[in-house]
matplotlib code that plots the C-alpha trace (Angstrom):
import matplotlib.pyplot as plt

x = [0.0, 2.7, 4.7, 0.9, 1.0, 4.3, 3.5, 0.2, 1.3, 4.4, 1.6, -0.1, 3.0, 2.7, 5.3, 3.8, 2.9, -0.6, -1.5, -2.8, -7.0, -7.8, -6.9, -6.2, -4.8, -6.9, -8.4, -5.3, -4.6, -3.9, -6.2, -8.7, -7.9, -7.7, -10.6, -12.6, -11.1, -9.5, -5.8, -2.7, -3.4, -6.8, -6.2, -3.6, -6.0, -9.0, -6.6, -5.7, -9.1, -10.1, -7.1, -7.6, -11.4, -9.8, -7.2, -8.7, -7.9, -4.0, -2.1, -1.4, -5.3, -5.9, -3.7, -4.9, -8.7, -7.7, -6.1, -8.9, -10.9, -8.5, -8.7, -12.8, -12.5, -14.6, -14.3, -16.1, -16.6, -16.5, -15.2, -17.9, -18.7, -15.3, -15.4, -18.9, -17.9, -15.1, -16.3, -20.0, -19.7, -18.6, -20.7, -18.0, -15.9, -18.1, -17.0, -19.7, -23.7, -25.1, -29.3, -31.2, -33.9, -36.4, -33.8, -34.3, -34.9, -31.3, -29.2, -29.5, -28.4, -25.3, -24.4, -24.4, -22.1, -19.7, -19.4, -19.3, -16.2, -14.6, -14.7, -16.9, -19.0, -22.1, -24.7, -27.4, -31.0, -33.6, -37.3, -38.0, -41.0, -43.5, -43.2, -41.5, -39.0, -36.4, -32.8, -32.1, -34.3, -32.5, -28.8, -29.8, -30.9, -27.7, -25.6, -26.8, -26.2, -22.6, -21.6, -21.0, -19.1, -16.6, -17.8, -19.3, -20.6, -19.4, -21.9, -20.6, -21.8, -23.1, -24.5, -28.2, -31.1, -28.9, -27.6, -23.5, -22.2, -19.6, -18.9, -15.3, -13.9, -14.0, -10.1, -9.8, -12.9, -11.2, -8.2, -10.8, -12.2, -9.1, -8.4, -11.9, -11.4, -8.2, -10.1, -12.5, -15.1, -16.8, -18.5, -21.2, -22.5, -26.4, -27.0, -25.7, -28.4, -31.1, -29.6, -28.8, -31.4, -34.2, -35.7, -35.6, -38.9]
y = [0.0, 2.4, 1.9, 2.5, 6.0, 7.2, 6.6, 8.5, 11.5, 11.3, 11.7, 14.1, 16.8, 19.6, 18.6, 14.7, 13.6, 13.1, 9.5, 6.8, 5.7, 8.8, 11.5, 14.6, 17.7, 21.2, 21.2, 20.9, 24.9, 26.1, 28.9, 26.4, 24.4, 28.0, 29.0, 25.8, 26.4, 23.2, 23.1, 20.8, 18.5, 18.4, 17.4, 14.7, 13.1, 12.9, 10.9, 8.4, 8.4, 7.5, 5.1, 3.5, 2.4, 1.6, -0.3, -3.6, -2.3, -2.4, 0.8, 2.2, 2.4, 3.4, 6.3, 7.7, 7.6, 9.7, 11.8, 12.3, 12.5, 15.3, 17.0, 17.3, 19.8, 23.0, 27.0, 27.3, 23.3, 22.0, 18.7, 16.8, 17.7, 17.5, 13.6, 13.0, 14.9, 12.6, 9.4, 9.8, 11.2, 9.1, 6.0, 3.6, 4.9, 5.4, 4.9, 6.7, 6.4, 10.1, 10.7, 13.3, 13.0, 10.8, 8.9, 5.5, 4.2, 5.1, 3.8, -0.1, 1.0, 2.8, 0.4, -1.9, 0.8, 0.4, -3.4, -3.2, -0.6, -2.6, -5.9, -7.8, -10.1, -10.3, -7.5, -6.6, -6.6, -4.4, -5.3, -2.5, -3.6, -0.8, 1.9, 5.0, 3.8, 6.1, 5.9, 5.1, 1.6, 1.0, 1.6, -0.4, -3.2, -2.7, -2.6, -6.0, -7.5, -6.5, -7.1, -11.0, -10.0, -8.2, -4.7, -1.7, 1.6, 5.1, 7.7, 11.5, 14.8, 17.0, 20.1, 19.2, 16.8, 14.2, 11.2, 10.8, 7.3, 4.9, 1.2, 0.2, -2.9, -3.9, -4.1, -0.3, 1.2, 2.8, 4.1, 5.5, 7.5, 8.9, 9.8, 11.9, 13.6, 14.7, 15.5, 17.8, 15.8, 13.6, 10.1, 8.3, 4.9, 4.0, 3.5, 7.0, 8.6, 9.8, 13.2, 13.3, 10.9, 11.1, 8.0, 4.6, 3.9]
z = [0.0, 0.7, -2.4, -4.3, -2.3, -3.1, -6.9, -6.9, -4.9, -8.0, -9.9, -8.5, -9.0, -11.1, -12.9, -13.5, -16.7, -17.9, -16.6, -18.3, -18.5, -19.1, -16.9, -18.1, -16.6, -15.9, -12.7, -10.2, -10.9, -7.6, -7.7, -8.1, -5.5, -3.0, -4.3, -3.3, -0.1, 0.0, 0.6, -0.6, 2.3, 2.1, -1.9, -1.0, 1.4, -1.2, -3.6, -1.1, -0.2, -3.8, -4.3, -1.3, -2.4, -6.0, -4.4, -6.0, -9.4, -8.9, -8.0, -11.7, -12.6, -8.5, -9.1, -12.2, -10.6, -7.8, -9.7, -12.2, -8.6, -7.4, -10.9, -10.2, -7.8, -9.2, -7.8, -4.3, -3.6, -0.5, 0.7, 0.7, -2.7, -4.3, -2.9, -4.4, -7.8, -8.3, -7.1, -8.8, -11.9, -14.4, -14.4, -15.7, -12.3, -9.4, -6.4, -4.4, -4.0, -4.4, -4.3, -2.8, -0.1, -2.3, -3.9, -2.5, -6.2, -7.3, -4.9, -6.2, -9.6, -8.3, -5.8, -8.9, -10.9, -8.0, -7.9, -12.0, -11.1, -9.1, -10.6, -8.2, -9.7, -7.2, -8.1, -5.6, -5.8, -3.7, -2.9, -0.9, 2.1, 0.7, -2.1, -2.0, 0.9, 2.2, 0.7, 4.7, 4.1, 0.9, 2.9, 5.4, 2.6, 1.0, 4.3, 5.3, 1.9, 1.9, 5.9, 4.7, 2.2, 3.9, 3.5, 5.3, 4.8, 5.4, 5.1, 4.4, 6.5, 3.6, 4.2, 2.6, 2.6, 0.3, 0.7, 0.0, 0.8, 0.0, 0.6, 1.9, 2.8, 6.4, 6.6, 5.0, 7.0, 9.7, 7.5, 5.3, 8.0, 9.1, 5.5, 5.2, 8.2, 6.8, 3.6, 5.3, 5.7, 8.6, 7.9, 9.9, 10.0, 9.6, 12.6, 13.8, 10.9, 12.6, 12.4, 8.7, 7.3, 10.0, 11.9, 10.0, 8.3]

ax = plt.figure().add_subplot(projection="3d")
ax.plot(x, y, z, "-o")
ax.set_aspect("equal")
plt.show()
């Protein structure tokens, strides 16, 4: 894991070259990155973050998605955000499940995107109890399909009434809550939700 570090933080210099699948240069300007308010250490954090979850993949292909994830990071966005904008956006590389308050519908197909992501062959299937669940139903749904297979669930602290959340092996979970702290933002699990999501169902 180290040695995987040390190469994407080489390629996260100004002066790296463009990396391979894809990711191109742009976004890392620094007054870009001042203006989102998010600082050098808050950057490096966000692409460990990203390489960490894309560890699977093998480091080259880890790298260059938190890069691309680093690169994402728009004028006046916050942490939160910057994670979700370059963990969600590209549907061939999501990393992250993003929905708003009625959402419960999407997270199932973006869980799916995930797993298809990573390479995991098991995809998951929701029957939610009644229609029109909460996303917190369909997380929960979700969470206890994955527990067995060696996975958990970080939820993100955003500053609305969506829902920002990312699976993680068990092994890497507390590492990749050290690493969004050090990112600039805080993660939750379900059962701490009631203050984000509202009581379950």
């Amino acid at each position: 894991m180290k040695g995987m570090f040390s190469r994407l933080m080489a390629l996260l210099r100004d002066d790296a070259p463009t990396p391979r699948y894809g990711a191109e240069g742009g976004a890392d300007d620094e007054d870009v990155i001042a203006a989102s308010g998010l600082g050098s250490a808050h950057k490096a954090a966000l692409a460990e973050l990203v390489a960490l979850l894309a560890a699977r993949l093998g480091s080259e292909r880890a790298a260059a998605m938190a890069t691309r994830a680093v690169q994402t990071i728009g004028p006046h966005s916050d942490a939160a955000m910057a994670f979700a904008n370059g963990t969600n956006l590209e549907v061939d590389e999501m990393l992250s499940i993003y929905v708003d308050w009625k959402g419960d519908a999407e997270v199932e197909w973006q869980a799916n995107r995930i797993f298809e992501t990573l390479d995991l062959p098991d995809r998951w299937q929701w029957f939610p109890a009644r229609e029109h669940a909460s996303p917190r139903a369909a997380f929960q749904a979700l969470e206890n399909w994955l527990a067995p297979r060696g996975y958990r669930v970080w939820h993100v602290m955003t500053d609305g009434d969506d829902a920002l959340a990312f699976p993680v092996l068990l092994e890497h979970a507390d590492l990749a809550r050290q690493l969004a702290d050090k990112a600039g933002f805080g993660v939750f699990a379900l059962q701490d939700a009631d203050p984000y999501y509202g009581p379950v169902d």
